[in-house]
C-alpha positions as CSV (number, residue, x, y, z in Angstrom):
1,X,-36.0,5.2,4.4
2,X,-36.3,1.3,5.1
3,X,-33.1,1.2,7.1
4,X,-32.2,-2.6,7.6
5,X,-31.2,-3.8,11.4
6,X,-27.3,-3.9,10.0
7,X,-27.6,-0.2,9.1
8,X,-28.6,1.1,12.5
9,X,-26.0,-0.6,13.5
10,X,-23.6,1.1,11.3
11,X,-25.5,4.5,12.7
12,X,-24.8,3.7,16.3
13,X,-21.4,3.1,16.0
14,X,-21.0,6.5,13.5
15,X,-19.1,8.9,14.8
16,X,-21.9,11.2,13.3
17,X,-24.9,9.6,15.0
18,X,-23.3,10.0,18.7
19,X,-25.7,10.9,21.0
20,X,-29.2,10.7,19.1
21,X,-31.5,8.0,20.2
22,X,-31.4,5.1,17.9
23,X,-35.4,5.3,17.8
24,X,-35.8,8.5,16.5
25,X,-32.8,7.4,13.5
26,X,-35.9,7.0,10.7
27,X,-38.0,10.5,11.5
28,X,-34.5,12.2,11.4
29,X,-33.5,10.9,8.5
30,X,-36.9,11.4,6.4
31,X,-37.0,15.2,7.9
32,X,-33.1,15.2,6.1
33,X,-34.7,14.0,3.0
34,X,-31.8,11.1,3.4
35,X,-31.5,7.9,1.6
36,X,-29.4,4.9,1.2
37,X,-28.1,4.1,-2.4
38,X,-26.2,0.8,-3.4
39,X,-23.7,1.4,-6.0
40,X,-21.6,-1.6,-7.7
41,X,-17.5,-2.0,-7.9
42,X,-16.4,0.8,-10.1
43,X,-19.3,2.8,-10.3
44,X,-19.0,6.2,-8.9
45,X,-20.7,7.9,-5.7
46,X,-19.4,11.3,-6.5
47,X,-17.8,12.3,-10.0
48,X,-15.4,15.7,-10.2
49,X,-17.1,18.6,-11.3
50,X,-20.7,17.4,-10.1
51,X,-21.7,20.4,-7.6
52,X,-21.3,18.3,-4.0
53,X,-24.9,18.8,-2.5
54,X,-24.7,15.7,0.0
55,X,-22.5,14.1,2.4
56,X,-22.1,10.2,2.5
57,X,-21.8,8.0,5.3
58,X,-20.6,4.9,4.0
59,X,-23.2,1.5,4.9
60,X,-20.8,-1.0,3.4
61,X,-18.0,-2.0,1.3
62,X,-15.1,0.1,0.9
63,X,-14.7,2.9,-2.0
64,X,-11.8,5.3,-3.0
65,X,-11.5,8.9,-3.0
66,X,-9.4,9.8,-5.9
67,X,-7.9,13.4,-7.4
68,X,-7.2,13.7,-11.2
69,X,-3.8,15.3,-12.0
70,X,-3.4,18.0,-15.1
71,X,-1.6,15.1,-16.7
72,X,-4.6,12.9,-16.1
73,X,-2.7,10.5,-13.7
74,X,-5.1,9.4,-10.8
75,X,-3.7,10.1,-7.0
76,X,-5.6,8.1,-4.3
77,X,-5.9,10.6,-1.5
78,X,-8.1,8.5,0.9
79,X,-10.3,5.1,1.3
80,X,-13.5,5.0,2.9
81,X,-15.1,1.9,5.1
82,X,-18.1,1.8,6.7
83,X,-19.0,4.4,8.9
84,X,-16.9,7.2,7.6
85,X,-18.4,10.3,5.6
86,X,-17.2,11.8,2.4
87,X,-17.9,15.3,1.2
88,X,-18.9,17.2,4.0
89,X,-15.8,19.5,3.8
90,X,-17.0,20.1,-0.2
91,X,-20.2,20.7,0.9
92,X,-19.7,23.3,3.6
93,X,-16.9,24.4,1.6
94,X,-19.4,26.2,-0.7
95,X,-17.5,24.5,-3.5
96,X,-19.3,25.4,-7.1
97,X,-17.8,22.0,-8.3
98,X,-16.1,18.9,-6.4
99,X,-12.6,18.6,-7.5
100,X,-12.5,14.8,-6.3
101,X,-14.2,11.1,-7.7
102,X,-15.5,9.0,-4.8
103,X,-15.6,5.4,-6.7
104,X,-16.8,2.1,-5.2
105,X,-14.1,-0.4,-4.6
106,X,-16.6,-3.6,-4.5
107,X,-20.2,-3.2,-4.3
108,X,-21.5,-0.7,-1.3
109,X,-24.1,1.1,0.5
110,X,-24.1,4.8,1.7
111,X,-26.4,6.9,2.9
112,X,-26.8,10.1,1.1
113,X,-27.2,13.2,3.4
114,X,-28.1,16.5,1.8
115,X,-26.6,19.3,3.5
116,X,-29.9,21.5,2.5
117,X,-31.8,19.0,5.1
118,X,-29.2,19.9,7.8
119,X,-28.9,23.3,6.8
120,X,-31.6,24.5,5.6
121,X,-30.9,28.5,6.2
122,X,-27.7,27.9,4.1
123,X,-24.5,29.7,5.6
124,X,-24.2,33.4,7.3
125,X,-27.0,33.7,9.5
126,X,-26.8,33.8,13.4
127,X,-27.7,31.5,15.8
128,X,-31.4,32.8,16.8
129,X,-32.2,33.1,13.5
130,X,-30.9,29.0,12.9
131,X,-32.9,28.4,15.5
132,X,-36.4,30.0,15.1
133,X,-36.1,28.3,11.4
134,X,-35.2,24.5,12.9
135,X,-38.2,24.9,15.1
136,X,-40.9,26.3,12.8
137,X,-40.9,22.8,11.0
138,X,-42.0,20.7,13.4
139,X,-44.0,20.5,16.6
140,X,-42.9,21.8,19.9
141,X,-42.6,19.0,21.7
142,X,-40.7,17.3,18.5
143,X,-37.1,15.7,19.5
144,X,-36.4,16.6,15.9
145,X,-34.4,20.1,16.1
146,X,-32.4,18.7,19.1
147,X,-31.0,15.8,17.4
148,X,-30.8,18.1,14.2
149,X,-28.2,20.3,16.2
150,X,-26.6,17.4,17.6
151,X,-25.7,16.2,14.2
152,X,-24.4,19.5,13.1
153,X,-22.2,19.2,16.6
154,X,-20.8,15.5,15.5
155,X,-20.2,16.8,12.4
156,X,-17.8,19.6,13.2
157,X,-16.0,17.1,15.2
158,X,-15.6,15.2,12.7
159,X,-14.3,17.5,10.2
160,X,-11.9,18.7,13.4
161,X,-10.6,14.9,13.3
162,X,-10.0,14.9,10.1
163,X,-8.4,18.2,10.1
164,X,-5.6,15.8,12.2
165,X,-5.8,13.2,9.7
166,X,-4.6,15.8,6.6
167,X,-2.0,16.7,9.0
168,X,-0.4,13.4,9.6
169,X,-1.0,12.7,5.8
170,X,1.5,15.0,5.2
171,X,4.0,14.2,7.2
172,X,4.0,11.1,5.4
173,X,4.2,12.7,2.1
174,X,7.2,15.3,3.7
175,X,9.5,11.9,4.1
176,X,12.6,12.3,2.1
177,X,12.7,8.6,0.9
178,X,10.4,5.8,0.1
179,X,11.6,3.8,3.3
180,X,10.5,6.4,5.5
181,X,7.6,7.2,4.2
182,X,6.6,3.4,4.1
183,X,7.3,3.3,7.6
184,X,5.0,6.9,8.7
185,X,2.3,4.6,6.4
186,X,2.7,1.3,8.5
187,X,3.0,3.2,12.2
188,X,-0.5,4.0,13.0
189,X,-1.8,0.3,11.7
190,X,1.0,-1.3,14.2
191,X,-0.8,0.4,17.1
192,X,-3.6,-2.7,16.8
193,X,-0.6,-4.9,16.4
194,X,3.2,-5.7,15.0
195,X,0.8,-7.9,12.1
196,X,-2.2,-6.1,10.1
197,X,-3.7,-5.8,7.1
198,X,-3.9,-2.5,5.3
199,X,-6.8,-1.7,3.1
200,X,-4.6,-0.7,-0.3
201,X,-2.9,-2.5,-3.1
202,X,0.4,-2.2,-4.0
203,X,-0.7,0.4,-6.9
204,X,-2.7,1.9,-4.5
205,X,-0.1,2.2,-1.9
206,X,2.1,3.6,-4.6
207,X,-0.8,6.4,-5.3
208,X,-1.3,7.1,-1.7
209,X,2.5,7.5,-1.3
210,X,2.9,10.0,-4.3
211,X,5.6,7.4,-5.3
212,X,6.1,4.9,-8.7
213,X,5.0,1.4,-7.9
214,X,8.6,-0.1,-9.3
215,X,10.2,1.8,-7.1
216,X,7.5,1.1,-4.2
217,X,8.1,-2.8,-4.5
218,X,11.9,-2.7,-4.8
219,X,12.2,-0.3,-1.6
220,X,9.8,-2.9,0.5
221,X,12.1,-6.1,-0.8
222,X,14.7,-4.2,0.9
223,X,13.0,-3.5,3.9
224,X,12.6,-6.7,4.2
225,X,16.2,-8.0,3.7
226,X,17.4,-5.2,6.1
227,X,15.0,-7.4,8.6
228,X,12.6,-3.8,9.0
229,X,9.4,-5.7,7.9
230,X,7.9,-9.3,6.3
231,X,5.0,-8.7,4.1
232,X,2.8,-10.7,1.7
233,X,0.6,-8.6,-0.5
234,X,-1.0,-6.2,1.7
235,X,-0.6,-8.0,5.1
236,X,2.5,-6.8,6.7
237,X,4.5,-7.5,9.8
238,X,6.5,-4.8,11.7
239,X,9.7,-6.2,13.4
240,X,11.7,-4.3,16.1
241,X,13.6,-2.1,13.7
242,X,10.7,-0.7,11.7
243,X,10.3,2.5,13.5
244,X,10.4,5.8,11.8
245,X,13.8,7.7,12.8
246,X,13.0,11.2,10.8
């Protein structure tokens, strides 16, 4: 697999990796048939309508999930950083065709996860059954299975959490105007602080709203005047009366 020391890193700190033993991180992967993959600014890690047969767990960089309208206009519905997955859902989804483009924004690693590594019995059999299969590849006394069915565990967590994330995605999007749902948008990143940095520019904030970029940058100039928020490209700063009132 020829994981570098920043990439276990990455895998401790994963969400998906909790609880397994950071020595046993390279036999795991190889018995998941897992690798990493580099992939330069623009280039694609998963293109719609490729069958979604892996789950990436991003290594570096940043990319963007996007969703092509019937129009053809692209809507950003998520960005990725390093240590998040993308395409599990698809995957255990049974989906014959992925109906979103992951893209690189700025070169990145990820490490490419086939779900037929992680579930090898495919989906519909019972747990005895899971189980006699896990063991019959490997040696008794083999940490393997065990850290196998801890992954699947971390990984319905996972989905769980971002089950919660699609929910709080669209109460953003259920704001009646710009202004509020600018504020839902800023809320969560004001947790860390009244000052932040958000990882989208302003077209991309304008995607991720569901809302034209004209109109995106006229409503903010306001916000600002109405003494709501100061901003300067994507670095903004929340000031006492930039709360959401909806």
């Amino acid at each position: 697999m020829g994981l570098t020391p920043a990439h276990e890193e990455i895998l401790r700190g994963s969400h998906l990796f909790a609880g397994i033993a950071p020595a046993t991180y390279s036999p795991l992967l190889q018995s998941l048939q897992a690798r990493t993959i580099r992939v330069e600014s623009g280039e694609p890690l998963l293109l719609a309508g490729e069958p979604p047969r892996f789950m990436g767990l991003m290594l570096s960089g940043h990319a963007h999930i996007h969703r092509e309208s019937v129009t053809g206009d692209l809507a950003l519905i998520a960005t990725l950083e390093k240590g998040e997955l993308f395409a599990e859902t698809l995957c255990l989804a049974g989906l014959p065709a992925s109906p979103m483009t992951v893209v690189a924004h700025g070169a990145c690693e990820y490490l490419r996860l086939p779900m037929a590594g992680l579930f090898p019995w495919g989906f519909g059999f019972g747990p005895k059954y899971v189980e006699q299969t896990v063991r019959g590849q490997f040696p008794p006394e083999s940490p393997i299975p065990a850290y196998q069915s801890r992954l699947r565990t971390n990984l319905l967590r996972i989905m769980a959490q971002k089950n919660l994330y699609l929910q709080s995605r669209m109460d953003i999007l259920s704001a009646r105007s710009i202004r509020e749902k600018v504020l839902r948008f800023l809320e969560p990143y004001a947790k860390a602080g009244s000052s932040f940095t958000v990882p989208l520019n302003r077209e991309q904030m304008a995607a991720y709203l569901c809302v034209d970029r004209s109109a995106l940058s006229h409503e903010l100039m306001r916000m600002e005047a109405d003494g709501l928020l100061t901003y300067k490209k994507n670095r903004f700063t929340l000031l006492s009366g930039g709360k959401s009132k909806e």
